[in-house]
C-alpha positions as CSV (number, residue, x, y, z in Angstrom):
1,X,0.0,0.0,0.0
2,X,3.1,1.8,1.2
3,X,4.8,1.6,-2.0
4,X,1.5,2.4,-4.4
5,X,1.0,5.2,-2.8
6,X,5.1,6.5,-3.2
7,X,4.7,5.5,-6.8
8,X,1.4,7.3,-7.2
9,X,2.9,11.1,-5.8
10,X,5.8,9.9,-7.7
11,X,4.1,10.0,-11.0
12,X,2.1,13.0,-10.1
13,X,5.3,15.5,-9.2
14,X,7.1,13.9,-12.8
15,X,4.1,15.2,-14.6
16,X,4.1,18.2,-12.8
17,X,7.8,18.7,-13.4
18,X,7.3,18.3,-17.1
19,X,4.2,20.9,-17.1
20,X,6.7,23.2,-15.1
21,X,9.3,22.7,-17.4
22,X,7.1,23.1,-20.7
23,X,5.5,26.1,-19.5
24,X,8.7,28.2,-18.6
25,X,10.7,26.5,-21.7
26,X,7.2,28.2,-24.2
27,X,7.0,31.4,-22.2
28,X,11.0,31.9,-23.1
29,X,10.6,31.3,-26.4
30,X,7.1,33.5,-26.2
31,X,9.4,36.5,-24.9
32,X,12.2,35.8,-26.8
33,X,9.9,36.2,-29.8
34,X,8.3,39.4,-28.7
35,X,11.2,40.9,-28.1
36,X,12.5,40.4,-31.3
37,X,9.6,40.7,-33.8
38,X,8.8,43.4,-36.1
39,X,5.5,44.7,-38.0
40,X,6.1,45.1,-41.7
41,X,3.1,46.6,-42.4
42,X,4.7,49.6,-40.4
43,X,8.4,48.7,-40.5
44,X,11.1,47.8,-43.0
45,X,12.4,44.2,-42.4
46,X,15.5,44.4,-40.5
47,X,18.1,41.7,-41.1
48,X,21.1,42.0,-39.7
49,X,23.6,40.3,-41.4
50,X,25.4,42.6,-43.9
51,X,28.1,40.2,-45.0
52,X,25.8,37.7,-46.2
53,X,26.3,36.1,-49.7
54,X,22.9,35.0,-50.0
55,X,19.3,35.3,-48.8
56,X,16.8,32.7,-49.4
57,X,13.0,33.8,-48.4
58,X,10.5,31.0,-48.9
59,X,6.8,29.5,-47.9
60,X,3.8,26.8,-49.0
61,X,2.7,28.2,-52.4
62,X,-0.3,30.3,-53.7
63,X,-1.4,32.6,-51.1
64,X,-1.6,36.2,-51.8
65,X,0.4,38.0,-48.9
66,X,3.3,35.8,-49.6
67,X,4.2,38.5,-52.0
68,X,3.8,41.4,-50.1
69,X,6.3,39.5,-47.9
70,X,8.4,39.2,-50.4
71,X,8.0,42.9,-51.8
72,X,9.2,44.1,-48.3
73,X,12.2,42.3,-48.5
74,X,13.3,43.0,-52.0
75,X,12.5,46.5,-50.8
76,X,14.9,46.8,-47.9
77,X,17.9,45.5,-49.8
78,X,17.3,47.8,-52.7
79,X,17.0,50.7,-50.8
80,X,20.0,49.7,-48.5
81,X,22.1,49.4,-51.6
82,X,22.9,45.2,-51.2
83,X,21.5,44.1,-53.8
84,X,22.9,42.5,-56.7
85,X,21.3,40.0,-58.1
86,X,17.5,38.4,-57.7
87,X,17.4,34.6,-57.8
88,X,13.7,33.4,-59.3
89,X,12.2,29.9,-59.3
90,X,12.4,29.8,-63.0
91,X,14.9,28.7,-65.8
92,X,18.1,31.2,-67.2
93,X,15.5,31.9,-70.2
94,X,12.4,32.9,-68.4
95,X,14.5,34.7,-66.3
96,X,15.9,36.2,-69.0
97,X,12.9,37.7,-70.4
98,X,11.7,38.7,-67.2
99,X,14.6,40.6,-67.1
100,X,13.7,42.0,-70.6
101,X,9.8,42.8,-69.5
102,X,11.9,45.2,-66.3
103,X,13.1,47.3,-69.2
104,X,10.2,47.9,-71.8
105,X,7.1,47.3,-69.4
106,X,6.2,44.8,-71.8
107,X,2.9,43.5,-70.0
108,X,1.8,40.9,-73.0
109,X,5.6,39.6,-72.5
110,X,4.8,39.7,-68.7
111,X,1.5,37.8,-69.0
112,X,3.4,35.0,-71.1
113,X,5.8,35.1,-68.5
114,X,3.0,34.5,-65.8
115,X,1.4,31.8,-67.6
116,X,5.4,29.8,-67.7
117,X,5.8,30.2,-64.6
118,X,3.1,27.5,-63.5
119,X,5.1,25.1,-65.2
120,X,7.6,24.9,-62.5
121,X,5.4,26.7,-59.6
122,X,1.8,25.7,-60.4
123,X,0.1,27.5,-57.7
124,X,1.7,31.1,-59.0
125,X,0.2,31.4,-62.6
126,X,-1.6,34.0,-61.2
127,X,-2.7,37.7,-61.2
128,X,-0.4,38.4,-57.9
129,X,2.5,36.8,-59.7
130,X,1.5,39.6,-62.6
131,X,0.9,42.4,-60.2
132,X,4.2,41.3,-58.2
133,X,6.4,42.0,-61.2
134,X,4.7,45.2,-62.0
135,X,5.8,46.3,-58.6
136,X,9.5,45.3,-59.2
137,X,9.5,47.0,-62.1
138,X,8.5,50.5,-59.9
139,X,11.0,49.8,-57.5
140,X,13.4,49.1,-60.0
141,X,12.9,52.6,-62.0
142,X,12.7,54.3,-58.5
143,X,16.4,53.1,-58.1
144,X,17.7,53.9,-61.7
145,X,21.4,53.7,-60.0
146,X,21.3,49.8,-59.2
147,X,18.6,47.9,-61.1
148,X,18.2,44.4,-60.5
149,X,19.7,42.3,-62.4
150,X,17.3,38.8,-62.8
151,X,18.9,35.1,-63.2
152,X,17.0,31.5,-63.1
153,X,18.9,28.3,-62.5
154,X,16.0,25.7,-62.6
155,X,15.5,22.9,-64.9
156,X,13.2,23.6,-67.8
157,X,9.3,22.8,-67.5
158,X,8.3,24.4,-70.7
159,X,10.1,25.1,-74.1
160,X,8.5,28.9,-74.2
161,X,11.3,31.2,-73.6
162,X,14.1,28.2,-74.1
163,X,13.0,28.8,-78.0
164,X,12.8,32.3,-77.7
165,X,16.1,33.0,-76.2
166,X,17.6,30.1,-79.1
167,X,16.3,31.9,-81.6
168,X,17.1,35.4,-79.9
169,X,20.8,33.8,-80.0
170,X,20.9,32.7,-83.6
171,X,21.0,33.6,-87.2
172,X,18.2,32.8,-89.9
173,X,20.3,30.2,-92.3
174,X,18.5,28.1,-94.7
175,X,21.0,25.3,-93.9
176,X,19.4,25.0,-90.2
177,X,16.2,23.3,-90.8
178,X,15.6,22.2,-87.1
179,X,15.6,26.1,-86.7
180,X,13.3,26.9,-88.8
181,X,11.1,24.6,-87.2
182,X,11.5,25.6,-84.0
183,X,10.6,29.5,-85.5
184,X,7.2,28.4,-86.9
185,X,6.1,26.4,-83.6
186,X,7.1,30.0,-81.6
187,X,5.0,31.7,-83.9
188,X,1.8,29.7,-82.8
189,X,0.1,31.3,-80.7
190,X,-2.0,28.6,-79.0
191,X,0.3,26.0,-78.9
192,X,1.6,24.0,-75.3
193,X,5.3,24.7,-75.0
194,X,5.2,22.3,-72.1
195,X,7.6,19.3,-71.8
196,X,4.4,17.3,-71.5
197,X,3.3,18.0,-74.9
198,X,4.9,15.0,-77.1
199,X,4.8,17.6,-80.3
200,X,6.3,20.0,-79.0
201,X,9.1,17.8,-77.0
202,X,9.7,16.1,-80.3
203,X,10.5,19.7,-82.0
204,X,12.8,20.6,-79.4
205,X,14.5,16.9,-79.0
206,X,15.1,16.7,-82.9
207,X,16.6,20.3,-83.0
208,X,18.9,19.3,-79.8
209,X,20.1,15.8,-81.6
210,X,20.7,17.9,-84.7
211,X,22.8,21.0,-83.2
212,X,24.9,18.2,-80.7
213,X,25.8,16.1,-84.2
214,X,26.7,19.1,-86.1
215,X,28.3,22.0,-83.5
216,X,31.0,22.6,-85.8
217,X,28.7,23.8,-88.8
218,X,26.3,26.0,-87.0
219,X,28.9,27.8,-84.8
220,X,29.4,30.6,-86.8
221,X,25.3,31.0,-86.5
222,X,25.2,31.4,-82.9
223,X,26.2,34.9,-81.1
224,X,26.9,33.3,-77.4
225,X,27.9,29.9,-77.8
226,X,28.5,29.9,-74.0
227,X,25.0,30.5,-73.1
228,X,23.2,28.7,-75.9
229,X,25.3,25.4,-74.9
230,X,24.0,26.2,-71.2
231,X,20.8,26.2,-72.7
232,X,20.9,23.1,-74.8
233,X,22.5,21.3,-71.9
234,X,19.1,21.9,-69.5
235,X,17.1,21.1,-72.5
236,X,19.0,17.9,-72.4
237,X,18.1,16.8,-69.3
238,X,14.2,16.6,-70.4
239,X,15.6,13.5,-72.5
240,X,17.8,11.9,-69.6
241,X,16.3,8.3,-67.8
242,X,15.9,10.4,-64.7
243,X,16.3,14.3,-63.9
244,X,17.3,15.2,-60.9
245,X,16.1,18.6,-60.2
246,X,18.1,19.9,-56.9
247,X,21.2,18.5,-58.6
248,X,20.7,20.6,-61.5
249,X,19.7,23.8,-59.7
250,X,22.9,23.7,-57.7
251,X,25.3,22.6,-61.2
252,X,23.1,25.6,-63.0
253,X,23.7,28.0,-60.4
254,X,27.8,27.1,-60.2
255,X,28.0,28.0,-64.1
256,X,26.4,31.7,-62.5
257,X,29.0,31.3,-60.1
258,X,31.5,31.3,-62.1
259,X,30.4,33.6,-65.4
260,X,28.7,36.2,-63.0
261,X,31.5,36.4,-59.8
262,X,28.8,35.4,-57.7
263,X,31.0,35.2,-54.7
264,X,31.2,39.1,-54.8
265,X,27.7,40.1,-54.9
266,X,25.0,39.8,-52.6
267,X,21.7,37.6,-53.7
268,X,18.3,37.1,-52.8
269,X,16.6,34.2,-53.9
270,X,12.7,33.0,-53.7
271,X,12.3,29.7,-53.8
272,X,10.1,27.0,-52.0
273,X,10.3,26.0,-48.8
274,X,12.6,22.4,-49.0
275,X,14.9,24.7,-51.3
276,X,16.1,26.9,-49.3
277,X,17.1,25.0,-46.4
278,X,20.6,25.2,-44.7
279,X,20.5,21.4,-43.4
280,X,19.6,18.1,-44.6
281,X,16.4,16.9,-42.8
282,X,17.3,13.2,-44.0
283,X,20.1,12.2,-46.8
284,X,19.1,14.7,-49.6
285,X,20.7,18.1,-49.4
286,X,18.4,20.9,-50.7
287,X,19.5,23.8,-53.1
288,X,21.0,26.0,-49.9
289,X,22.4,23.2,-48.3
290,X,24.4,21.8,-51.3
291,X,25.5,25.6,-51.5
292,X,27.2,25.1,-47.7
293,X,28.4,21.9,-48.2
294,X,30.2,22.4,-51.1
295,X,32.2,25.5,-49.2
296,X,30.8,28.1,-52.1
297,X,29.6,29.8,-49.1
298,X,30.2,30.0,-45.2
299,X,27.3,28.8,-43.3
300,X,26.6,32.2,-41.7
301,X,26.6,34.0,-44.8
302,X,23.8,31.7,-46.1
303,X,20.5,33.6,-45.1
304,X,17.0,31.5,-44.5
305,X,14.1,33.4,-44.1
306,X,10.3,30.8,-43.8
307,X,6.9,32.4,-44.0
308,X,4.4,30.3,-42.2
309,X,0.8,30.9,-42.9
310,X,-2.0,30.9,-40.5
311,X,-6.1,31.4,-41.2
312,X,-5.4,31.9,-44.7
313,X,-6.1,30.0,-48.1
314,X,-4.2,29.0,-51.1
315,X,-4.9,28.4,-54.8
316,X,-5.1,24.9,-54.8
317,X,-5.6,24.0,-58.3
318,X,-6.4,25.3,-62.1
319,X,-9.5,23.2,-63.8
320,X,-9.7,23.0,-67.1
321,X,-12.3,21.2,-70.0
322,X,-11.5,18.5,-72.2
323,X,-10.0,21.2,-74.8
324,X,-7.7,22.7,-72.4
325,X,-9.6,25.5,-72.0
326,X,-9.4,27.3,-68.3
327,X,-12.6,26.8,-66.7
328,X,-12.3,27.9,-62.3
329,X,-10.1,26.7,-59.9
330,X,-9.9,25.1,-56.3
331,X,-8.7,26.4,-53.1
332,X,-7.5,25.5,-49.4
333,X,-7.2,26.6,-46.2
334,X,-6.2,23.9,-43.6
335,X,-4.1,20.8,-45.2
336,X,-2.6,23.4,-47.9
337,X,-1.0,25.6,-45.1
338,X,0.2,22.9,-42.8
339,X,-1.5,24.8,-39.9
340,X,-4.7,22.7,-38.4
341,X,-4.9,19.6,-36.0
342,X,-4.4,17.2,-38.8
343,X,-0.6,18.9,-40.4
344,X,1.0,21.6,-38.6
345,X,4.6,23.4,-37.7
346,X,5.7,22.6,-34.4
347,X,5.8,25.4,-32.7
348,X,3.5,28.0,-35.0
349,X,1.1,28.5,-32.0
350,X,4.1,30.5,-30.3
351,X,4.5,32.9,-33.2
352,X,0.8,33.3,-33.7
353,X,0.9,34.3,-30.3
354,X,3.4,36.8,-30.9
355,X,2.3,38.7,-34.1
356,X,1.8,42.0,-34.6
357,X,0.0,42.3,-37.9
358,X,-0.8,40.1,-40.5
359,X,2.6,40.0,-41.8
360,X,4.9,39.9,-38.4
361,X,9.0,39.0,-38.8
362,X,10.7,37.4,-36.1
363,X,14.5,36.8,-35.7
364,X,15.1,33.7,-34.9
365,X,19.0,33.2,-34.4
366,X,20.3,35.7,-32.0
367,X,23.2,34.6,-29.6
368,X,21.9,32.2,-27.0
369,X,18.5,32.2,-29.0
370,X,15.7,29.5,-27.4
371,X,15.9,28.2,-30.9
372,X,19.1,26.3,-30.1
373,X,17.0,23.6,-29.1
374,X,14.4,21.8,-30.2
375,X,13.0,21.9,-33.9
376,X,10.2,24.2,-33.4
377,X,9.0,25.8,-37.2
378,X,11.0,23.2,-39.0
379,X,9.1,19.6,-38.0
380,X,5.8,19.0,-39.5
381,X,3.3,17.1,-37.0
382,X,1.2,14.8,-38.3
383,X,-1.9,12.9,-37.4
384,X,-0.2,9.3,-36.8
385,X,1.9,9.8,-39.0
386,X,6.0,11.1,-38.9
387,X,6.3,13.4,-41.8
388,X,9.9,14.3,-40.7
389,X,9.9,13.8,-36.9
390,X,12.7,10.8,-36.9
391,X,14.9,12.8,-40.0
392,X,15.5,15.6,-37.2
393,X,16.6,13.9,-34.2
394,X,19.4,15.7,-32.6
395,X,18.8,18.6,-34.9
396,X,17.5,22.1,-34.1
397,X,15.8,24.6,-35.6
398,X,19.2,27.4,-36.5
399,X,20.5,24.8,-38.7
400,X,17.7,25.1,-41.0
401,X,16.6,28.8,-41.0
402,X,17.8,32.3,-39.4
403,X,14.1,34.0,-39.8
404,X,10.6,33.7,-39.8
405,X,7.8,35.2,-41.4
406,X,4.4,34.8,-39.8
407,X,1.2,35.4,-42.8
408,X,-2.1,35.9,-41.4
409,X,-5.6,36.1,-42.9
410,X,-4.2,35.6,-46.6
411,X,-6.6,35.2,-49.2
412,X,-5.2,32.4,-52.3
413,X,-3.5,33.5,-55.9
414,X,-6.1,34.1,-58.4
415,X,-5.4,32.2,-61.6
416,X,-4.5,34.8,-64.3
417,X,-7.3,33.2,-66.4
418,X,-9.5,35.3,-64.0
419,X,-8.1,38.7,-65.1
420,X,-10.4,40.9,-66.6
């Protein structure tokens, strides 16, 4: 009886302890947070690294506010003068051109642009992807002294812009028949330049096998060999056994490294969130992480910035009929923000508690920071299941990202098909 009872006040003061030690462990990371938060709808974000090399900002995609998160950041290093160069989720030719729609205000270019850009992000084919560039474009004529200079390093989801920029990079000869083939299919207006479409893959595969068996006569055609090879070679990988994207982001990005002096500049780069990651959460290294491991860049100089969204929505899906024809699109709120009972970031609740606005920045990695321990805003809890509980055992959350970015009350992208 004796011993029952010591067992029973035994097992009452270890679940107090753990309470005790739960509560004071989330009210230090609750004042570490509000003491190092900041309202972007008032303020300018403040990041306070200055030697950095690069900054990655990334979240789930196809909510609307996940721009004006972004804005604010492009912002700030524009006006501080430390930016150089602004990394998109897109290949070196749709970059490219959005490069070329910056300069003329182009907005039928920009709306082709729009429409690409699904092929590789499908949630952000969308009148805020539009809108967003129309807004780099001010910011970019309000700073005439230092205009951004755009580059892509991702594979190639549709053969748009890749045939664009070919052509853009070659002479008209009679001799080159694949190129005059390739000139009539970017003259129909209608047609599916993605890698999906066997017609158009065909076209591009033929012109490819053509140009690699006969370099030697078509040299003299071409006005940047280095680039158009770089752009052959991506096309190339559409006809490898298996692509693998991260692989080819990072080898794409070292030819930048090396043409461009990368090392010199400072970058900011959107990209989704695995991408942008500074540590592997199992065996595969992710775009940032491959960047680290491969020395290119010190491990503080590498920047992660995550937005997390709470009570907000995101454009789900684009319907279309039997023709192809757009016809509406789907939405979600709970499952496609990872923030309800059933998928959710560890540790969310503590930020939501903290905000300060519907777009609220928090600094995650000063000295002796909370975030030391634990993997708060970088595990995913799921309803019995582990999503990537056991991949971060003795892990924590600074080796993965330096920042956070809390979006509230978003609404989702509307598809472009929707503008009037």
């Amino acid at each position: 009886m004796l011993y029952k009872k010591y067992r029973m006040i035994k097992t009452k003061f270890t679940i107090l302890f753990i309470l005790l030690v739960q509560t004071i462990f989330g009210q230090t990371r609750i004042d570490y947070l509000s003491n190092n938060g900041i309202d972007l709808r008032k303020d300018s974000p403040r990041i306070t690294e200055i030697d950095f090399n690069i900054i990655g900002f990334g979240a789930l995609h196809g909510s609307a506010k996940t721009y004006d998160a972004e804005l604010s950041l492009v912002s700030a290093l524009v006006e501080k003068n430390i930016l150089d160069y602004y990394i998109i989720e897109t290949n070196y030719s749709q970059a490219y051109y959005f490069q070329k729609y910056l300069k003329t205000g182009d907005e039928q270019l920009l709306k082709e642009l729009t429409l690409s850009f699904q092929t590789i992000v499908s949630q952000e084919g969308t009148i805020e992807t539009f809108n967003h560039w129309r807004n780099i474009r001010k910011l970019n004529l309000k700073h005439p002294e230092k205009p951004i200079k755009i580059i892509g390093c991702d594979v190639i989801n549709d053969y748009r812009f890749p045939i664009k920029h070919i052509l853009h990079l070659t002479k008209d000869n009679s001799i080159w028949n694949a190129r005059e083939k390739l000139e009539k299919a970017n003259q129909q207006v209608n047609l599916d330049f993605s890698i999906w479409n066997k017609e158009i893959d065909s076209i591009v595969k033929s012109f490819v096998q053509d140009y690699l068996i006969n370099k030697e006569e078509y040299k003299a055609l071409i006005t940047d060999i280095e680039i158009f090879d770089h752009i052959i070679n991506n096309i190339n990988h559409n006809f490898e056994d298996k692509r693998e994207r991260e692989k080819i982001i990072f080898e794409n990005y070292m030819f930048l490294h090396e043409k461009l002096c990368l090392s010199d500049t400072k970058q900011f780069a959107k990209y989704g969130y695995f991408h942008i990651q500074k540590e592997r959460e199992g065996n595969y290294p992710s775009f940032f992480t491959r960047l680290i491991e491969n020395n290119v860049y010190e491990r503080n100089n590498v920047i992660t910035i995550m937005g997390y969204l709470t009570k907000s929505k995101v454009l789900w899906d684009k319907k279309y009929d039997e023709n192809g024809d757009y016809k509406t699109y789907t939405t979600k709120a709970g499952y496609g923000i990872s923030d309800y009972w059933k998928e959710y970031f560890k540790g969310i609740k503590k930020l939501k508690k903290s905000n300060l606005s519907d777009l609220t920045m928090f600094k995650l990695n000063r000295e002796n920071s909370p975030y030391l321990l634990g993997t708060d805003l970088v595990e995913i809890k799921m309803f019995l299941k582990d999503h990537n509980t056991s991949k971060l055992k003795e892990k924590n959350t600074l080796q993965f990202i330096d920042y956070a970015i809390l979006i509230s009350n978003s609404k989702e992208q509307i598809p472009i098909e929707e503008m009037k």
